[in-house]
C-alpha positions as CSV (number, residue, x, y, z in Angstrom):
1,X,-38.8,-1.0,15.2
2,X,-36.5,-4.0,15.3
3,X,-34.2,-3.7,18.5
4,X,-30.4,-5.0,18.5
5,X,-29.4,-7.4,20.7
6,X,-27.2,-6.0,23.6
7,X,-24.1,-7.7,22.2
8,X,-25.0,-6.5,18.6
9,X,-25.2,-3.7,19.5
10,X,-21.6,-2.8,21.4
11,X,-20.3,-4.1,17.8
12,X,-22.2,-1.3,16.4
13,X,-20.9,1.1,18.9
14,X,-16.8,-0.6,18.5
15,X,-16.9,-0.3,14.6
16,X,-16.5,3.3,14.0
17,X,-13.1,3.0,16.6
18,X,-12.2,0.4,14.7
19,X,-8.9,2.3,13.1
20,X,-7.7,3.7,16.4
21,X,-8.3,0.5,18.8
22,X,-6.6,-1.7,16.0
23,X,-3.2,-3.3,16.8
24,X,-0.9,-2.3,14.5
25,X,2.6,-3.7,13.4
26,X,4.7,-0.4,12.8
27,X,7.3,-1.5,9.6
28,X,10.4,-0.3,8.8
29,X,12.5,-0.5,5.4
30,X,15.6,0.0,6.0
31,X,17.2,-2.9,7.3
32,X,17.5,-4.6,3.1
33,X,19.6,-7.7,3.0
34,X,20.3,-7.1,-1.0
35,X,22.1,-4.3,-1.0
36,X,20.8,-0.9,-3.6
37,X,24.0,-0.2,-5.6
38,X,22.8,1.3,-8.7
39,X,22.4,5.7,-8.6
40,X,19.9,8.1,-9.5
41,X,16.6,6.1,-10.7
42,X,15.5,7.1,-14.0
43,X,17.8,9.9,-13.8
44,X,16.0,11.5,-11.1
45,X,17.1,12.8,-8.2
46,X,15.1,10.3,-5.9
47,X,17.4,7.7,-4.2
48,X,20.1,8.6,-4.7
49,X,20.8,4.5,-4.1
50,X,18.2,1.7,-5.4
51,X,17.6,-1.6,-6.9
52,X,16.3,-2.6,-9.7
53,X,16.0,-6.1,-8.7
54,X,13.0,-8.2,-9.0
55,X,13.0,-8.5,-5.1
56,X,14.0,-7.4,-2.0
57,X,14.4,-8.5,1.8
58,X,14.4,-6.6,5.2
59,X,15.0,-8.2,8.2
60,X,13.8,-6.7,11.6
61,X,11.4,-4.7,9.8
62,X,8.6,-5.0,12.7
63,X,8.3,-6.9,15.8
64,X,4.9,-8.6,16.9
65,X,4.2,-11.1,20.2
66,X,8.1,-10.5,21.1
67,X,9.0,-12.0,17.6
68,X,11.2,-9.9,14.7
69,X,9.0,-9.4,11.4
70,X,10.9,-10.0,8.3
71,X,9.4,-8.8,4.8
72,X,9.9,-9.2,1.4
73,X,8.7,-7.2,-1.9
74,X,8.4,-9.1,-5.2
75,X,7.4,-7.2,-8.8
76,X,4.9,-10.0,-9.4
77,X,4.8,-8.7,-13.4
78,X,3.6,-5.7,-16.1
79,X,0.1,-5.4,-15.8
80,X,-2.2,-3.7,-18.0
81,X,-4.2,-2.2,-15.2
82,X,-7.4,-4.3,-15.7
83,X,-7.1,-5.8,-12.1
84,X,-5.7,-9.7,-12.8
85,X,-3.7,-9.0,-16.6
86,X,-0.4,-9.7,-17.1
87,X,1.9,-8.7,-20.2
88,X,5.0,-9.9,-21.5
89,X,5.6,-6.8,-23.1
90,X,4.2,-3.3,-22.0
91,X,5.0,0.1,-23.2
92,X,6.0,0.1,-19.3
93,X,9.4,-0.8,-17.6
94,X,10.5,-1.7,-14.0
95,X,12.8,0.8,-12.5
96,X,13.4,-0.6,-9.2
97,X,12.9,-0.3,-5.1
98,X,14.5,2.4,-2.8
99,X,15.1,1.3,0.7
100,X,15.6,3.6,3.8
101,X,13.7,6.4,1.8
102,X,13.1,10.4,2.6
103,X,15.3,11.9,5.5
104,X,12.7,14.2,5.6
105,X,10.6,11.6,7.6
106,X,13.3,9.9,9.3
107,X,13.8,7.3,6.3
108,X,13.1,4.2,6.9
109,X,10.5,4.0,3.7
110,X,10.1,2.3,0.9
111,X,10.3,4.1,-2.9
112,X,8.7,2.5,-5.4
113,X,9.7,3.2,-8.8
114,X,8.3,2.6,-12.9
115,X,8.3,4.3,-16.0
116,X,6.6,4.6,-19.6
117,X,9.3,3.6,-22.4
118,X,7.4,5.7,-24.8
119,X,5.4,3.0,-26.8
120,X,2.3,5.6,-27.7
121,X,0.4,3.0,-28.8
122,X,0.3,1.4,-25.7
123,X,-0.7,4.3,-23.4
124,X,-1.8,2.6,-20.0
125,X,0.1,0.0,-18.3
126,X,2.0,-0.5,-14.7
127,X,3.3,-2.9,-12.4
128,X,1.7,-5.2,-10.0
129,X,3.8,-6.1,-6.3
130,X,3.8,-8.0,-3.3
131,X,4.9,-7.0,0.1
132,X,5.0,-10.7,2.5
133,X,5.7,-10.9,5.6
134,X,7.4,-13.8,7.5
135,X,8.6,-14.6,11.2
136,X,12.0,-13.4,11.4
137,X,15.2,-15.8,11.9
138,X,13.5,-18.3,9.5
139,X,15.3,-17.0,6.7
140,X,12.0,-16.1,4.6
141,X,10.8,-19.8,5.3
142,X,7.6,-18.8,7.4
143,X,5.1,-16.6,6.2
144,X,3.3,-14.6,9.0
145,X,-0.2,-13.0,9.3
146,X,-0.1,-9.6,11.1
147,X,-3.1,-8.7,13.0
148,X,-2.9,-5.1,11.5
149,X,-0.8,-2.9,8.8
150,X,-1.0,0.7,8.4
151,X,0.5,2.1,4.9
152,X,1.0,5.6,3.9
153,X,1.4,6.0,0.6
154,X,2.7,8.9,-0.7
155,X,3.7,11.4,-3.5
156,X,0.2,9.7,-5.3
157,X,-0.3,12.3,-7.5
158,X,0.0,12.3,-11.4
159,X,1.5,14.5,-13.8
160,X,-1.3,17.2,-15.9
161,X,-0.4,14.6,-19.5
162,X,-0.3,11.5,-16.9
163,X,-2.8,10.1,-14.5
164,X,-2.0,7.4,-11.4
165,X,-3.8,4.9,-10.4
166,X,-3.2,2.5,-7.8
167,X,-5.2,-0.9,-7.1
168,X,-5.5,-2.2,-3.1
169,X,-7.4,-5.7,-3.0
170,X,-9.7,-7.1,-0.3
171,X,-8.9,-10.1,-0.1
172,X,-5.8,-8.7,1.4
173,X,-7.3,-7.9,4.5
174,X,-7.9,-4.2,3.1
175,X,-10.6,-3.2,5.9
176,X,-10.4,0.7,5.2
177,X,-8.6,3.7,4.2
178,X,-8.2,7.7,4.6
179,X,-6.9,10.1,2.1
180,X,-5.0,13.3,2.6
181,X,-7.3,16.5,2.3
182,X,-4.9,18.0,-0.1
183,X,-4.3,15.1,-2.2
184,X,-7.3,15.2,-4.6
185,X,-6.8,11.3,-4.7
186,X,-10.4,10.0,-5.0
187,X,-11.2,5.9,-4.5
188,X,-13.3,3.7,-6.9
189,X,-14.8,0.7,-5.3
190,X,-14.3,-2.4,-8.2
191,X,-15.3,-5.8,-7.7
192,X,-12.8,-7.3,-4.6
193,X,-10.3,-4.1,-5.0
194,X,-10.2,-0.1,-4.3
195,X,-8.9,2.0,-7.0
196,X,-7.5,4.9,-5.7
197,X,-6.9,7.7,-9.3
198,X,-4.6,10.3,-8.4
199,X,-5.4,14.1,-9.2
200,X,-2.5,14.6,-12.3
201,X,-1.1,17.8,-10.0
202,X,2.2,17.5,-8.2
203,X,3.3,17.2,-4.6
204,X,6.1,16.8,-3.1
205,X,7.9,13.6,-3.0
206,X,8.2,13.7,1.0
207,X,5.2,14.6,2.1
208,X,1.5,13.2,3.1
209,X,0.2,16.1,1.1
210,X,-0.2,13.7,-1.9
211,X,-1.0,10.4,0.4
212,X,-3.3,7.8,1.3
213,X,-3.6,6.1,4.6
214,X,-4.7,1.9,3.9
215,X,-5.8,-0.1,6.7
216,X,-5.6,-3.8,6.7
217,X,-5.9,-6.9,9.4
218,X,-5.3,-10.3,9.4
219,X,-2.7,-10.1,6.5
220,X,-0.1,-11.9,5.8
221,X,0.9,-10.7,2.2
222,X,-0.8,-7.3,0.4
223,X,-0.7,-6.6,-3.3
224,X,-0.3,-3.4,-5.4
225,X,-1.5,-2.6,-8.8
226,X,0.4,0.8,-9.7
227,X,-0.7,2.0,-13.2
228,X,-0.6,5.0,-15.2
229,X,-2.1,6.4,-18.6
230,X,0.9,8.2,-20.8
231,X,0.5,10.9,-22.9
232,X,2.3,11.2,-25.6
233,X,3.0,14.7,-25.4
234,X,4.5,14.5,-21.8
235,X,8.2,15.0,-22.2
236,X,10.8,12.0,-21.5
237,X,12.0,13.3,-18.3
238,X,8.8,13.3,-16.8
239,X,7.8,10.1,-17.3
240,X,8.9,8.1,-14.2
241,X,6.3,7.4,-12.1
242,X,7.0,7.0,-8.3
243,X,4.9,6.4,-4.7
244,X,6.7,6.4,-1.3
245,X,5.4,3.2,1.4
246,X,5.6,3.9,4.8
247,X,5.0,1.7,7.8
248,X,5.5,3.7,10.3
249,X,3.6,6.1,12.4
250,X,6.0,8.8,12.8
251,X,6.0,10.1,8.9
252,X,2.8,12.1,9.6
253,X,3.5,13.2,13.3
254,X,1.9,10.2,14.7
255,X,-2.1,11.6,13.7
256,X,-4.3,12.1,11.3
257,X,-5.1,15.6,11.6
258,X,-4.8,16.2,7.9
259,X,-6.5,13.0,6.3
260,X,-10.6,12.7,5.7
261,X,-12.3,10.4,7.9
262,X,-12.0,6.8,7.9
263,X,-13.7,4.8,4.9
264,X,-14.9,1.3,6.0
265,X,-14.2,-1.4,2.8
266,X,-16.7,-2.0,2.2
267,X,-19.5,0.5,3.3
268,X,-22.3,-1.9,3.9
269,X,-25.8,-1.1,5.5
270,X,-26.6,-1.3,9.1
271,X,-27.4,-4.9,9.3
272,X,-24.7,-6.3,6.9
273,X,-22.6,-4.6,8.9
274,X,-23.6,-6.2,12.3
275,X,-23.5,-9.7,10.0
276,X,-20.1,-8.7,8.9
277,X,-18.6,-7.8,12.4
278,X,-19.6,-11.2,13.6
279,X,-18.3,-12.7,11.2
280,X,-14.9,-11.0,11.4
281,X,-15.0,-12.2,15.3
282,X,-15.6,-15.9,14.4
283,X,-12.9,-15.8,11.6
284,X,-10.2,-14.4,14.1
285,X,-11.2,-17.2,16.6
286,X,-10.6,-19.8,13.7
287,X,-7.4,-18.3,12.7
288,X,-5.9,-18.2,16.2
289,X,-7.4,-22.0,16.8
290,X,-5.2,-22.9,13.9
291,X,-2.5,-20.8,14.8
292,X,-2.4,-22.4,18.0
């Protein structure tokens, strides 16, 4: 039997708290410096207000070590939903962002919204996006790195003639994740990503029925891949496809009650894990030596 050093093994024994001793930066988006003047995106009743802007600010959208967090979202491009593609032209189309989103959980979301423009003979396609985050008053001139982010993302879910998918990367500081129990959203672990595949029945577009809880630390910008298979039966109308972001504790009653348990990324064995939580200590004692 190989015994654990003492030290090794308190990492063993912190891990699985991991989630709940984090530090989080709560975020809120509805502070936008752009302004959402355009109505009703893609004729839906979602909004009403957005943007279809490539980008939007919000200042004051967290606070961490006494300083205001500012953040920005950028549509990086029309991706083809093989991880790293981009397209010029895609059967999908940008619809834009919706800031201070869903009253039903206070607002202060963040809709995100695309569509299929009906090209059948290109049936899978999306958008990729970045959220950044910088130290507030620099006017989006100092990018940040967070020691935590919690995002739920909601209203994953799909339509019975079109599937979801959505792509969270690694490299992003993407340490783990928890999906609601009634979402039917299952996760496929690809090679530096998570795909999470929505279940193609609907939930409502303010709840965490059809939601995912993703974890991340030491991040200072996190990407999306949101992507979609279109069939070409599904009627026009039905072929927006939308997820709501929120940063903020509050929009599921501040637990988890109703989520599975929480999935390291990635599941290793017992002793790369011990390996890997060293590791993670001596990277976060470089990072604050050069943050210093």
């Amino acid at each position: 039997m190989t015994l654990l050093h003492p030290r090794t093994a308190l990492l063993f024994a912190l891990l699985p708290l991991g989630a709940e001793a984090q530090t989080y930066v709560d975020l809120d988006f509805s502070n936008n410096v752009q302004p959402a003047l355009q109505m009703y995106p893609n004729n839906s009743t979602l909004g009403p207000y957005y943007s279809s802007a490539t980008s939007m600010d919000f200042t004051n959208a967290g606070s961490y070590n006494g300083q205001s967090v500012d953040v920005r979202v950028s549509l990086l491009g029309l991706t083809d939903g093989e991880g790293s593609s981009f397209r010029e032209y895609s059967s999908y189309q940008w619809v834009g962002w919706i800031p201070d989103y869903n009253d039903g959980f206070g607002k202060k979301d963040l809709g995100v919204y695309y569509r299929f423009g009906g090209n059948n003979a290109q049936p899978t396609g999306g958008i990729a996006w970045s959220m950044s985050f910088y130290q507030g008053g620099t006017n989006f001139g100092t990018q940040v790195t967070l020691p935590g982010v919690r995002l739920l993302i909601y209203d994953h879910d799909g339509e019975p003639l079109q599937s979801e998918s959505i792509r969270a990367f690694t490299g992003d500081g993407l340490v783990g994740y928890q999906t609601h129990n009634n979402s039917g959203i299952t996760a496929l672990a690809e090679d530096g990503s998570y795909r999470f595949n929505s279940r193609g029945v609907g939930h409502p577009e303010t709840t965490a029925d059809g939601g995912m809880l993703l974890y991340y630390e030491n991040t200072s910008s996190i990407r999306f891949d949101m992507f979609s298979t279109t069939h070409e039966d599904l009627p026009p109308q039905d072929r927006g496809i939308f997820a709501g972001f929120s940063g903020h504790p509050a929009v599921y009653g501040g637990n988890t009650d109703n989520f599975g348990s929480y999935v390291v990324v990635p599941e290793p064995t017992a002793p790369i894990l011990a390996s890997a939580a060293a590791a993670t200590l001596l990277l976060r004692r470089t990072r604050q030596s050069a943050s210093a």
